[in-house]
C-alpha positions as a printed Julia matrix, in Angstrom:
132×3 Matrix{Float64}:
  0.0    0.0     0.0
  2.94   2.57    0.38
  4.36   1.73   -2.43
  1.25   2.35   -4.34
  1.14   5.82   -2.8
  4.72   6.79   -3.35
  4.29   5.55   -7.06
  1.03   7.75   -7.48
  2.66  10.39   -5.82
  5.75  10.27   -8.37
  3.11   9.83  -11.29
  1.92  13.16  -10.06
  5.24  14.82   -9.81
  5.68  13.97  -13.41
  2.59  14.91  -14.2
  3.82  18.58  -13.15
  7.02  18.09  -15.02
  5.3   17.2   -18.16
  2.76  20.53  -17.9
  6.08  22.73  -17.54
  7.62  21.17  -21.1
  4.39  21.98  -22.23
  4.17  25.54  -21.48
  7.33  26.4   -22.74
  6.99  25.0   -25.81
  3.43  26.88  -25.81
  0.58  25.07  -24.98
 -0.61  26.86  -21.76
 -4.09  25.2   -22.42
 -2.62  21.51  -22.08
 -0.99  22.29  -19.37
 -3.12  24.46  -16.95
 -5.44  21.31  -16.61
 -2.57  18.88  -16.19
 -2.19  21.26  -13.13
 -4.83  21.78  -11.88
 -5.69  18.11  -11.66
 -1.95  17.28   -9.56
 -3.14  20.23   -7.52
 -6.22  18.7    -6.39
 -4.41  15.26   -6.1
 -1.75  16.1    -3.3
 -2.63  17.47   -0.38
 -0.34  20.18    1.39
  0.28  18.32    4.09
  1.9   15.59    2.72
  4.1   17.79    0.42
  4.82  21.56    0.87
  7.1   22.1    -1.87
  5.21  20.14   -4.31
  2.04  22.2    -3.48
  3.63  25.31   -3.64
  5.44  24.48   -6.79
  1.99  24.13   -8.47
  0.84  27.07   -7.54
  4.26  28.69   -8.95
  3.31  27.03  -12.17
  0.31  28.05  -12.46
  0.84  31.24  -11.79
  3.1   31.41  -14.65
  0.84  30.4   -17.12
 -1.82  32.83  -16.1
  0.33  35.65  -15.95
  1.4   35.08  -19.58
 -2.6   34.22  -20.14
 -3.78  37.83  -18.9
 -5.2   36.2   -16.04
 -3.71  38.14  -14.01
 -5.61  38.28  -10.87
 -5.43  34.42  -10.83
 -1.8   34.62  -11.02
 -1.37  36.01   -7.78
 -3.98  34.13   -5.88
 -1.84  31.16   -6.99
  1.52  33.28   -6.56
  0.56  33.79   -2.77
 -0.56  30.6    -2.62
  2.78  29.16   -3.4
  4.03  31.89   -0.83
  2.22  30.66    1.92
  3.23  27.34    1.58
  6.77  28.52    1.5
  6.58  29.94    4.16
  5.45  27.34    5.96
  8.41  24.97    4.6
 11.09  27.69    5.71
 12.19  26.93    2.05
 14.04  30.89    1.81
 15.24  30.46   -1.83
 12.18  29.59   -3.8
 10.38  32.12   -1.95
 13.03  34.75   -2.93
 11.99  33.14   -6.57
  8.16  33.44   -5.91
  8.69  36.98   -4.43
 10.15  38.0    -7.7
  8.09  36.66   -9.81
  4.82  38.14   -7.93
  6.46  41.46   -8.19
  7.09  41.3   -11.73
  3.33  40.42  -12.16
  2.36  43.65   -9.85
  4.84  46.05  -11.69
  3.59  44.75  -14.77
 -0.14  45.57  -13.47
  0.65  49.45  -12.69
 -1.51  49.33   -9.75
 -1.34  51.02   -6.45
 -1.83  48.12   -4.53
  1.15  46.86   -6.05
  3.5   49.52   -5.92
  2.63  48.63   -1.78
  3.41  45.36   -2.65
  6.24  45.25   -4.76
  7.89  46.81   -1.75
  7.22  44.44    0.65
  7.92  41.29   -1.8
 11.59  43.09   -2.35
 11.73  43.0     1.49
 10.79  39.48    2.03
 13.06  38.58   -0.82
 15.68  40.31    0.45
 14.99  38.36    4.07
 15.03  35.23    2.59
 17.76  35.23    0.64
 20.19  36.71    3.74
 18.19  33.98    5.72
 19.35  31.41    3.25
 22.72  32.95    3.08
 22.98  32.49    6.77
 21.71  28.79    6.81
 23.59  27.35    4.1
């Protein structure tokens, strides 16, 4: 029985793997599903980083899909999880790449929060610099 579950969990994994190749060689709309399918699949609990790795990935593809507001619920999603996993250097990654969407978006709200990714960024990245 654990075997089964590690092996579905690694099917899964790959899963995610295969819906990245897809998006960068440009089929968002094969991929998004592929997604949002593993997301519903694993629950945070039993994998942080996987979770939040999702969410990264999804937020990609809706940022580059004008979905913009979707991005970032997945973007802080990912951020959360992060958090939670103490995991400083992909959430110096995530805090970039949620910036970049809010600079993109000219709003006011994320002029606020640009500046507080760039200080969470730079916090994890002198946390991981003092861990590793």
């Amino acid at each position: 029985m654990l075997v089964a579950a590690g092996a579905a969990f690694h099917v899964l994994r790959l899963d995610c793997e295969i819906a990245d190749v897809l998006r960068r060689q440009g089929h968002p709309d094969q991929a998004k599903p592929l997604l949002n399918t593993t997301l519903a699949a694993i629950d945070p609990a039993d994998d942080l980083m996987a979770v939040s790795d999702i969410h990264r990935r999804l937020g990609l593809i809706l940022a580059t899909d004008s979905d913009a507001a979707t991005a970032e619920e997945h973007y802080r999603a990912a951020l959360a999880l992060l958090e939670q996993a103490d995991a400083a250097l992909e959430l110096a990654v995530t805090c970039r790449l949620l910036g970049d969407l809010l600079t993109r978006r000219h709003h006011p709200r994320g002029i606020r929060s640009r500046q507080d990714i760039e200080k969470r960024t730079r916090d994890a990245v002198s946390m991981a610099t003092l861990n590793g």
